[in-house]
C-alpha positions in Angstrom: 85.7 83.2 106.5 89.0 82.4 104.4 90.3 82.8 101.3 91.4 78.9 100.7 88.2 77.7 101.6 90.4 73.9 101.5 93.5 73.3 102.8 96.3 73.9 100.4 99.7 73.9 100.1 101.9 76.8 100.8 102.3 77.9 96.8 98.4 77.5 96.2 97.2 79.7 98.5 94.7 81.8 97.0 95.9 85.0 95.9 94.3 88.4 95.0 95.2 87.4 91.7 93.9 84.6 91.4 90.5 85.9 92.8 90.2 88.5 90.7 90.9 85.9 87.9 88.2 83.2 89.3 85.6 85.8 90.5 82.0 85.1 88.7 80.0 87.4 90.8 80.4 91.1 90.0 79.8 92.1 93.6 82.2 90.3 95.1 84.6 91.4 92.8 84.2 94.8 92.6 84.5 94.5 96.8 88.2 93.0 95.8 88.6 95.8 93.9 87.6 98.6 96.1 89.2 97.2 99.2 91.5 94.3 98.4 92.9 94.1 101.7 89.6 94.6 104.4 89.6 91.2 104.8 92.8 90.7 106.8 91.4 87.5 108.9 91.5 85.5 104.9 95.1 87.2 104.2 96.5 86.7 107.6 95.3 83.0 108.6 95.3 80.2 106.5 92.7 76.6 106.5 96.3 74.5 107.1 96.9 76.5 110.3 93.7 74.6 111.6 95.4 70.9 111.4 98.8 70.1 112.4 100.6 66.4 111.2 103.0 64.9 113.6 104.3 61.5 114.2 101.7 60.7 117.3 97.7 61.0 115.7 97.4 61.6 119.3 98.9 65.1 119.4 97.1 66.5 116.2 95.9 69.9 116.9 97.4 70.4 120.2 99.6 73.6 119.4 97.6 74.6 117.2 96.7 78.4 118.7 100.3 79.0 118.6 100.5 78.7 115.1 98.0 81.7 114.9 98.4 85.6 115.3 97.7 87.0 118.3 96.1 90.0 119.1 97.8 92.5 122.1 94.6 93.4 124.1 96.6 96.4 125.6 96.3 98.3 121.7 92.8 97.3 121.7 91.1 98.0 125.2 87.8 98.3 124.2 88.3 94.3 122.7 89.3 93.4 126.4 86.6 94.9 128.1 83.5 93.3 125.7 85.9 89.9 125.6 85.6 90.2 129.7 82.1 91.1 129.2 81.3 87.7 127.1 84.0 85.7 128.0 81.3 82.8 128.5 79.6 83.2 124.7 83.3 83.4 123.1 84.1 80.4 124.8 81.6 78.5 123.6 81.8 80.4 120.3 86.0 79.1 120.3 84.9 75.4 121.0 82.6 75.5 118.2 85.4 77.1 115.7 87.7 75.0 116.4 85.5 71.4 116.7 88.0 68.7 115.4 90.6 71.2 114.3 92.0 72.1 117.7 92.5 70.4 121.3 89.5 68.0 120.5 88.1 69.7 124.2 84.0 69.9 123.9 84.0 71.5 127.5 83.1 74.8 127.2 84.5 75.8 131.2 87.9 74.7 130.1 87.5 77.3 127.2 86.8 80.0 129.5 89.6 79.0 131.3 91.6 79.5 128.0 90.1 82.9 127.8 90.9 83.9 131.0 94.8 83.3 130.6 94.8 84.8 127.9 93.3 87.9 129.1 95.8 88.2 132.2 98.9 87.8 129.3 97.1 90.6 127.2 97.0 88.9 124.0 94.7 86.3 122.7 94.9 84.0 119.1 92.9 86.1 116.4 90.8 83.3 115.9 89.0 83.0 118.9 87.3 86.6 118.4 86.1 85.7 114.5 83.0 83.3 116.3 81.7 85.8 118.5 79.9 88.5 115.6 79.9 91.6 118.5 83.7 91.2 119.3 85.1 90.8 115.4 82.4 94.4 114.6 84.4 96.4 117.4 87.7 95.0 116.2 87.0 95.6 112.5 85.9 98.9 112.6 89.1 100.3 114.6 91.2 98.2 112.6 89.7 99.4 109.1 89.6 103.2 111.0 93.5 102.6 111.4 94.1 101.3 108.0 96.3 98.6 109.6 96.1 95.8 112.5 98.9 95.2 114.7 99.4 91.3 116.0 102.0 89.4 117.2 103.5 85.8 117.0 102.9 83.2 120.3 106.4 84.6 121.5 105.3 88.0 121.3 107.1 89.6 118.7 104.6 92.5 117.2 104.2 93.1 113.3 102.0 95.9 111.8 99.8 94.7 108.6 99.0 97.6 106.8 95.0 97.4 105.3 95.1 100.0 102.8 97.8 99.9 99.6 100.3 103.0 100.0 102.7 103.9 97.3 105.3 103.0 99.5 104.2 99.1 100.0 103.7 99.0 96.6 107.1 99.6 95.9 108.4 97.1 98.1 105.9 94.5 96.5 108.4 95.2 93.0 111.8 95.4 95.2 110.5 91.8 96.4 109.2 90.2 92.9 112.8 91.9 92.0 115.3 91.0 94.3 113.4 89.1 97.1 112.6 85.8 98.1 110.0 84.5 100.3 110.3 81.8 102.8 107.9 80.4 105.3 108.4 82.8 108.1 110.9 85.4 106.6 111.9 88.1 103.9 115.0 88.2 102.1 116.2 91.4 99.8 119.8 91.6 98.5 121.5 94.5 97.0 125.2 95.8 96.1 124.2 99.0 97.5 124.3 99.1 101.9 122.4 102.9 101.3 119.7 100.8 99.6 119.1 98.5 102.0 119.1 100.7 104.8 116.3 102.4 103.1 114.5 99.3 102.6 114.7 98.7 106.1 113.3 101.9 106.8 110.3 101.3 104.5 109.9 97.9 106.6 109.8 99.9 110.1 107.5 102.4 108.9 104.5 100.3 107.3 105.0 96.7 109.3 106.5 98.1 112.6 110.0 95.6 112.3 112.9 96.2 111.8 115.4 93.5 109.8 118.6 92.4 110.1 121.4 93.8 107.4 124.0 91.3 106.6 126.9 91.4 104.7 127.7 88.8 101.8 130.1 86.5 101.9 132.2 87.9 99.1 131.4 91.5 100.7 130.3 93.3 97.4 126.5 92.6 98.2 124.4 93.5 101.4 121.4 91.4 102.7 117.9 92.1 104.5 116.4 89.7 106.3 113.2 90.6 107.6 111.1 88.0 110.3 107.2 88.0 110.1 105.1 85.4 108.8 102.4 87.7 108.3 104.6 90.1 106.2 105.1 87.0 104.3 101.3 86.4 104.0 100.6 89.1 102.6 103.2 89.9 99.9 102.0 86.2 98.6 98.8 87.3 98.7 98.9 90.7 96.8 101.6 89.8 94.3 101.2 85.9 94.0 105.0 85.5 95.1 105.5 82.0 96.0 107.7 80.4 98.9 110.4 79.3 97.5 111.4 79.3 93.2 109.5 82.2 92.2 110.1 83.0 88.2 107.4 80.9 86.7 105.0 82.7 88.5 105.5 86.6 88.7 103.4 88.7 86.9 102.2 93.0 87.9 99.8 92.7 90.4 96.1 92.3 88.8 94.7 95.3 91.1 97.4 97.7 89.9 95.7 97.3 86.3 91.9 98.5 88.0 91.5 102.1 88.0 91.1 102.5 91.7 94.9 101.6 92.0 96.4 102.3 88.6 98.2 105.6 90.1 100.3 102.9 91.9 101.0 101.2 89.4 104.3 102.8 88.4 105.0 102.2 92.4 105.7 98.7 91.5 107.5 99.1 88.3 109.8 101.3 90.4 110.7 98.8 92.9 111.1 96.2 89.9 113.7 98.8 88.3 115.4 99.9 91.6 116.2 95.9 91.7 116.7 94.8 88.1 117.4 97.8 86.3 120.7 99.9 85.0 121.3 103.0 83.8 125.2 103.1 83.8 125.4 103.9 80.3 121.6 102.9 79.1 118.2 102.2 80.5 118.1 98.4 80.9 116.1 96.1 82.8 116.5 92.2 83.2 114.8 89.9 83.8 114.3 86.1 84.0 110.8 85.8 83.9 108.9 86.0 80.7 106.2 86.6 81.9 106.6 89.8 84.0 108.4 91.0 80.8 105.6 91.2 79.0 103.4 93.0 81.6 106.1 95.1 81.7 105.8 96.2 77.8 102.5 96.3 78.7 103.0 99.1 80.7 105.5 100.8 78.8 103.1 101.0 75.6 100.4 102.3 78.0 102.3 105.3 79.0 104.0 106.0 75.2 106.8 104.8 76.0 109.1 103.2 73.3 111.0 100.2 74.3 113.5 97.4 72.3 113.6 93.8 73.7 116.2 90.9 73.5 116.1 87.3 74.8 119.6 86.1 76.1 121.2 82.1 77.5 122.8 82.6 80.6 123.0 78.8 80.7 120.9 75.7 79.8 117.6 76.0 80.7 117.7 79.3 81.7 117.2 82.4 79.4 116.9 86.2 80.4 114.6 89.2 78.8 116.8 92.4 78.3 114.7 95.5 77.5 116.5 98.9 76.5 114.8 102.1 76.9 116.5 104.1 73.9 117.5 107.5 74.1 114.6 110.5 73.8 111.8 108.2 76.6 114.5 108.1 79.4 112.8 111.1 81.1 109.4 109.9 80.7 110.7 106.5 81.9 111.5 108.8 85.0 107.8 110.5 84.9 106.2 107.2 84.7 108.2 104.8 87.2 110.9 106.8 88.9 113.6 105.7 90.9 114.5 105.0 94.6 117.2 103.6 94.7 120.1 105.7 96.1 123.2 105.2 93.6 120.7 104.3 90.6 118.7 107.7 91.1 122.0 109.8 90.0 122.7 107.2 87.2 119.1 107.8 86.1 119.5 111.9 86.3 122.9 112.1 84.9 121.6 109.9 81.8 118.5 112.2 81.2 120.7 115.2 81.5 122.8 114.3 78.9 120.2 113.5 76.3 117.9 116.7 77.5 119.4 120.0 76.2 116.6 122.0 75.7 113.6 122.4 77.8 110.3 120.9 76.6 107.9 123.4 74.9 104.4 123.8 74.8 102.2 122.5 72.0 98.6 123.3 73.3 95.9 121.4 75.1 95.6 117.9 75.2 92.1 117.7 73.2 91.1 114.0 73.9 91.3 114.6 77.7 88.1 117.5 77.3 84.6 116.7 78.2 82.2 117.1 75.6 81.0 120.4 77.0 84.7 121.5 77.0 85.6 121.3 80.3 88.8 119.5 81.3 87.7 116.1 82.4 89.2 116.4 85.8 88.2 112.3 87.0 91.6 111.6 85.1 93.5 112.9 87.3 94.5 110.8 90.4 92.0 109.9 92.8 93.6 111.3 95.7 93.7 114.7 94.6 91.0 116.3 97.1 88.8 119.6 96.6 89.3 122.4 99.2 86.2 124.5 100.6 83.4 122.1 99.8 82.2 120.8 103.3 79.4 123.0 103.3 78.1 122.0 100.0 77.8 118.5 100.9 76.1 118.6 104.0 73.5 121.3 102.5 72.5 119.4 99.7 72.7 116.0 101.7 69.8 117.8 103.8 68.2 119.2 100.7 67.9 115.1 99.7 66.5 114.9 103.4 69.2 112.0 104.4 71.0 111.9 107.8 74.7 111.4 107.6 74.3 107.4 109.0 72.1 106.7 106.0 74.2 108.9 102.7 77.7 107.2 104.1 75.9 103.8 103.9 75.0 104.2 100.5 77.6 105.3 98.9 80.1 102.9 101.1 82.2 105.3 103.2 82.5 105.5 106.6 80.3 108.0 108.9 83.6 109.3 110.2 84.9 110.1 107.1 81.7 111.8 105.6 81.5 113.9 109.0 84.9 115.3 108.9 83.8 116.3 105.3 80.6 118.2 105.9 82.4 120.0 109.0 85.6 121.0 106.9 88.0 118.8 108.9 89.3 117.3 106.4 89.1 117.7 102.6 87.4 114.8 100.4 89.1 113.1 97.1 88.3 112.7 93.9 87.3 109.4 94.6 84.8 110.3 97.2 83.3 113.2 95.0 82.4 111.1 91.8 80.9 108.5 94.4 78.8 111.4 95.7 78.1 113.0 92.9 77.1 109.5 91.1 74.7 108.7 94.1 72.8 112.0 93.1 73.0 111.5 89.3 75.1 114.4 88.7 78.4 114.9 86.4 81.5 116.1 87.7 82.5 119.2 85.6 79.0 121.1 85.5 79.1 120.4 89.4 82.4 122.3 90.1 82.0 125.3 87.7 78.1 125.8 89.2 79.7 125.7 93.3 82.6 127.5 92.1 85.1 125.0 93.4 88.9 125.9 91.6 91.3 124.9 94.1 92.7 121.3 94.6 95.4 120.4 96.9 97.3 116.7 97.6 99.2 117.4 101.1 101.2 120.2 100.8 100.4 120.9 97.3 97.6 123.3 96.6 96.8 125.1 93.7 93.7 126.6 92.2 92.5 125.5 88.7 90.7 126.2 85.4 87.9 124.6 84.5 87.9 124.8 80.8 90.9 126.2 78.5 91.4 130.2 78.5 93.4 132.6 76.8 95.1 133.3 79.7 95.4 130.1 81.2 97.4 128.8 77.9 99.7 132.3 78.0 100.7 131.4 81.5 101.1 127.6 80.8 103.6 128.4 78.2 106.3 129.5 80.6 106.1 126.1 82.1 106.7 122.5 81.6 106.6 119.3 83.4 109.6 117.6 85.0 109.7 114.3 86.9 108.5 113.8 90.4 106.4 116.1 90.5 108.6 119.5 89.8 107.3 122.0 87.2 109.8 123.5 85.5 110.3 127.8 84.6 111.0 129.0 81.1 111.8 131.9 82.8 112.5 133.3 86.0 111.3 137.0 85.5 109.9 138.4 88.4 106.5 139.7 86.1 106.4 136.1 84.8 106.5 134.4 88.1 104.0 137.0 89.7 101.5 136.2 86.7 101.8 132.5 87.5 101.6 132.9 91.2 98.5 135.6 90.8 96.6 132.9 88.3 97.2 129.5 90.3 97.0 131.0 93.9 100.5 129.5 94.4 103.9 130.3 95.8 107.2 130.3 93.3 111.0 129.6 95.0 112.6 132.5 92.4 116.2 131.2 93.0 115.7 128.2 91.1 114.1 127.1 87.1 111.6 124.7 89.3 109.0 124.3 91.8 107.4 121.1 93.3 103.1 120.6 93.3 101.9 117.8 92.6 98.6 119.0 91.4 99.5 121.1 89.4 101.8 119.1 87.7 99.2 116.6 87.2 97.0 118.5 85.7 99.8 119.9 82.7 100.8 116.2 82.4 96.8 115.3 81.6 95.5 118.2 79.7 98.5 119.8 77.9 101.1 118.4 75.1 104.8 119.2 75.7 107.6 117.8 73.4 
């Protein structure tokens, strides 16, 4: 039921990394893989919160629950009303969990009693649910519904622990390995820029629910964010391996970032990195002191074509730093690839691609390694969340046509009945990743499966677009008077009212005509995967 299955110390904690390193069984791995985070009781609570040393052997244990997270019963009636229900069997479940960890009480009544207070404050220790199998079902499923679980510490103050990586967390993750620090119960960012910071903090209130503290320097030319939650701290050491305390040895990219599921985050990280090591005053630069993470960092850079030049520098004995330049002519698909955040560097970044960017990039044709063998485009390279619009119908009918209810389809092919309902009645549109789970449960390939059900158009949020499924005449006519720009814009060769009206007509899309660009995401996605612009 935890990661550490021993009791460690703080900076050997097991860590996705490392489990994805040390992982024999295939199963278990590709679980890590698919949902690195569903198993918030091993991320959140660790074996050494189930001993306590002290001074009197006497006292061993006896605050123990307070060193655990708590969870508000008010967020989670329908936990308070089964806990009230077996308030008995979780008692005697609690004494059993916590034999000669916790209290050393064998009586069983004084656990109920336990219970009982905790149930008039509203919040009990996260812990004391995991024995009883009913009670931890009810709470996983909402929390895992949710994508996040919302606890608090023994005083009361309330942290959200997102259960799902977002681009957004993912770029913190980087800011952190960048310009954080981790101690035992806090977060700590610092950068010159106040804007910055501010957004940081912003970032913090919407995924964990807290707000930190800003804080000037002392020499007033830098700005700090402290941020309180031991659970936040948890899990940033347990997604990016980011120690407590001295943390250059050991950074290194995220392991997950590098499996297909998350690879489109990927440059989420790197952008959090560069919004907190990076310059582009007069060139692209980044620094850093850890060898290491340099290298995962070229890494990267030759996996998206991306040329790079790197020096080793003393700052002072002992201590070297890693200097990589990105020259002149990969600056823009630097951009592309990582981005930028960060409020003053953004302009830095723009103004430097402008000046080496004169011309607009032109088309060269279609990108021929990306086809299928039949000819189609092979549409699985595009990211995962991109989602199919106007195929409810088709699922549930040939579900039926396989003569399997909706409980048993959802169970094998590992998504939730919720989630495959809201599919089959058009609620909600289903992903890439969902569709090639689907269509892999009943042995069929992507392509031929879209062209026979006439399925063209594709949307991510606001972005919808509709799509060929193989290279046409006119489809490479109309692509020519476009080209891709960085996040996400598509850029106009020409604004020409017959011109924009052709592209508009042939992708089913709308065109703002008083400026050279337009933003969708899909369909820059696809231009970026299929087509060749220099």
């Amino acid at each position: 039921m935890l990661w550490d299955k021993q009791q460690l110390s703080t900076n050997h904690w097991q860590t996705l990394n490392g489990l994805l390193t040390e992982c024999e069984k295939q199963l278990e791995r590709e679980q890590l893989i698919t949902k690195p985070l569903t198993n918030f009781y091993g991320i959140l609570i660790r074996k050494q919160d189930f001993s306590k040393s002290g001074n009197n052997p006497n006292q061993k244990g006896v605050r123990i629950l307070t060193r655990m997270p708590f969870l508000s019963l008010t967020t989670h009636p329908l936990v308070k009303n089964l806990l009230q229900e077996r308030n008995w069997l979780v008692a005697e479940a609690a004494r059993n969990y916590f034999y000669q960890s916790a209290l050393h009480d064998h009586s069983i009544k004084s656990w109920k009693r336990r219970i009982d207070r905790y149930l008039e404050r509203g919040a009990i220790p996260l812990p004391m649910l995991r024995g009883d199998e009913d009670l931890w079902q009810q709470l996983t499923e909402q929390v895992l519904k949710e994508q996040h679980i919302t606890i608090q510490a023994a005083k009361g103050e309330q942290s959200r622990i997102p259960l799902v990586l977002s681009e957004k967390l993912v770029y913190l993750l980087g800011t952190i390995d960048g310009d954080g620090h981790l101690s035992k119960h806090q977060v700590h960012i610092v950068d010159y820029s106040k804007k910055q910071i501010e957004q940081l903090q912003g970032f913090f209130q919407e995924l964990f629910g807290v707000t930190g503290d800003i804080r000037e320097g002392n020499d007033g030319n830098y700005y700090i964010l402290l941020v309180n939650g031991k659970w936040i701290v948890r899990l940033v050491n347990f997604i990016t391996g980011h120690p407590l305390g001295r943390k250059y040895d050991s950074l290194q990219e995220p392991l997950i970032l590098r499996e297909k599921s998350w690879e489109h985050l990927r440059g989420a990280y790197w952008r959090g990195l560069f919004d907190a090591d990076a310059s582009y005053k007069k060139a692209a630069v980044f620094t850093s002191i850890s060898n290491k993470l340099t290298i995962d960092l070229h890494n990267f850079l030759k996996d998206c074509d991306i040329n790079y030049t790197s020096n080793e520098i003393v700052i002072d004995k002992g201590n070297n730093a890693y200097v990589s330049f990105i020259p002149s002519g990969f600056r823009k698909k630097l951009s592309e690839h990582i981005g930028c955040w960060h409020v003053d560097k953004k302009k830095q970044l723009q103004l430097l691609i402008k000046k080496e960017q004169s011309r607009f990039k032109t088309f060269q044709g279609v990108n021929e390694k990306n086809l299928t063998n039949q000819g189609y485009f092979d549409f699985s390279l595009l990211p995962r969340d991109i989602s199919i619009v106007k195929i409810g119908e088709i699922i549930r009918k040939k579900r039926k046509e396989a003569g399997l209810s909706r409980k048993n389809l959802a169970q094998q092919i590992d998504i939730s009945y919720n989630n495959l309902s809201t599919y089959e009645i058009n609620r909600a549109n289903p992903n890439l990743t969902f569709l090639l789970r689907y269509l892999d449960f009943f042995n069929e390939s992507l392509m031929p499966f879209l062209e026979r059900k006439s399925l063209h158009y594709f949307q991510i949020k606001n972005s919808k677009v509709k799509l060929c499924l193989k290279p046409t005449k006119e489809l490479l006519s109309t692509i020519a008077n476009l080209y891709p720009l960085s996040n996400y814009y598509v850029g106009l060769k020409t604004v020409k009212t017959g011109i924009i009206n052709t592209i508009e007509r042939f992708f089913d899309i709308s065109v703002d005509t008083f400026t050279n660009r337009f933003s969708n995401s899909v369909l820059y996605h696809f231009l970026t995967t299929f087509f060749i612009f220099n």
